[in-house]
Rosetta silent file (secondary structure, phi, psi, omega in degrees, C-alpha in Angstrom):
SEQUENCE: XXXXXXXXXXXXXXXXXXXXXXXXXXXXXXXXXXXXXXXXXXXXXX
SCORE:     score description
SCORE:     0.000 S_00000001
   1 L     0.000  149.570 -178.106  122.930  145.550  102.205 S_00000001
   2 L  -123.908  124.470 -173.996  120.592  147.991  103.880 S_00000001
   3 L   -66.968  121.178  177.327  118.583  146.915  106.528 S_00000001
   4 L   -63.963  -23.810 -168.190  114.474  148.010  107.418 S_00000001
   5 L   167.205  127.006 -169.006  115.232  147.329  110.915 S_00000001
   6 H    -0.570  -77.853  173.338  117.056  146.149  113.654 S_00000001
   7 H   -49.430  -43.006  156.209  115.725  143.349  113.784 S_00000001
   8 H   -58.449  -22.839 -177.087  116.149  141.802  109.855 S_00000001
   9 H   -95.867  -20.973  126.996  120.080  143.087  110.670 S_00000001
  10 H    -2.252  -84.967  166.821  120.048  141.138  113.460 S_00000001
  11 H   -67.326  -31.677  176.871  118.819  138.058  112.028 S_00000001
  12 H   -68.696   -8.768 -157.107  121.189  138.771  109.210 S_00000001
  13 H  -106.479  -37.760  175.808  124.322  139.108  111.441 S_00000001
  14 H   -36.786  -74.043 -170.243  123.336  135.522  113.036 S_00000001
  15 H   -54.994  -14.287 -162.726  123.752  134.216  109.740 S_00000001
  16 H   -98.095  -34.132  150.098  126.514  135.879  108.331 S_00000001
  17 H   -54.797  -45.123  171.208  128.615  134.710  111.552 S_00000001
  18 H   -34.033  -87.977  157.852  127.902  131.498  111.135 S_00000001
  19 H    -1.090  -78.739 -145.096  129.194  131.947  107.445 S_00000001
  20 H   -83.961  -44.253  179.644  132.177  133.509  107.997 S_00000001
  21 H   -56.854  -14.590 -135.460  133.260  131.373  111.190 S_00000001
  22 H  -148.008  -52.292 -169.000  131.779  127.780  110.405 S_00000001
  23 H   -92.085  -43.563 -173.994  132.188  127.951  106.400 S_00000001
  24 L   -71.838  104.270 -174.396  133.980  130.496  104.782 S_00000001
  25 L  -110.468  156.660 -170.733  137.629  129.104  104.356 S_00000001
  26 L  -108.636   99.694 -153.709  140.174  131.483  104.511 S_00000001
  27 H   -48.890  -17.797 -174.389  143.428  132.230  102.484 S_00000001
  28 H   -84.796  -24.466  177.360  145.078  133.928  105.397 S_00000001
  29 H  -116.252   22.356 -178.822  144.855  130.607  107.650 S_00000001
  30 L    62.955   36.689  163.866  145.882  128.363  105.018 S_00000001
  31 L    90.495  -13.540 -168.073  142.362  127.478  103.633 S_00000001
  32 L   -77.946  177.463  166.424  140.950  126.353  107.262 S_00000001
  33 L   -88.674  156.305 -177.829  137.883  128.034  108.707 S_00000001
  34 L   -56.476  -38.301  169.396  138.380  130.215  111.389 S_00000001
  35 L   -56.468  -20.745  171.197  136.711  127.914  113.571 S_00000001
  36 L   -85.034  -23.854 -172.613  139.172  125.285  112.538 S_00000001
  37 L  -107.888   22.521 -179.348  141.885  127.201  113.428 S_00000001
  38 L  -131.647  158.615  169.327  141.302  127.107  116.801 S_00000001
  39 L   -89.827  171.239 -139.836  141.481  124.497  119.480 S_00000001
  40 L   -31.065   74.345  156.047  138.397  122.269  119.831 S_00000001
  41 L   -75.214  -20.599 -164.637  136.277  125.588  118.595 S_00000001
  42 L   -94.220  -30.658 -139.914  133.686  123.583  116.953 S_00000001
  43 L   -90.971  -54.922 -164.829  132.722  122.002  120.241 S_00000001
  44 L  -105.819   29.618  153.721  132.491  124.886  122.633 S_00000001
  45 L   -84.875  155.010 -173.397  130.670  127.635  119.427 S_00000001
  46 L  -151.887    0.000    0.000  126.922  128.917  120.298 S_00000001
């Protein structure tokens, strides 16, 4: 997607970590989230 300005790619890259870390499960980890696939990761992400 192409971005107007820093700042909307910015705000977009918050969300799109979230996404891929928090949501997104992944065939490569056996279906978990990345975040899942870590030890207590949900605990200590900001």
């Amino acid at each position: 997607r192409p971005w107007t300005s820093n700042d909307d790619r910015r705000a977009g890259l918050t969300a799109w970590l979230d996404h891929y870390n928090l949501d997104r499960h992944h065939l490569g980890i056996r279906g978990k989230t990345p975040i899942d696939r870590i030890n207590n990761g949900r605990g200590q992400y900001t």
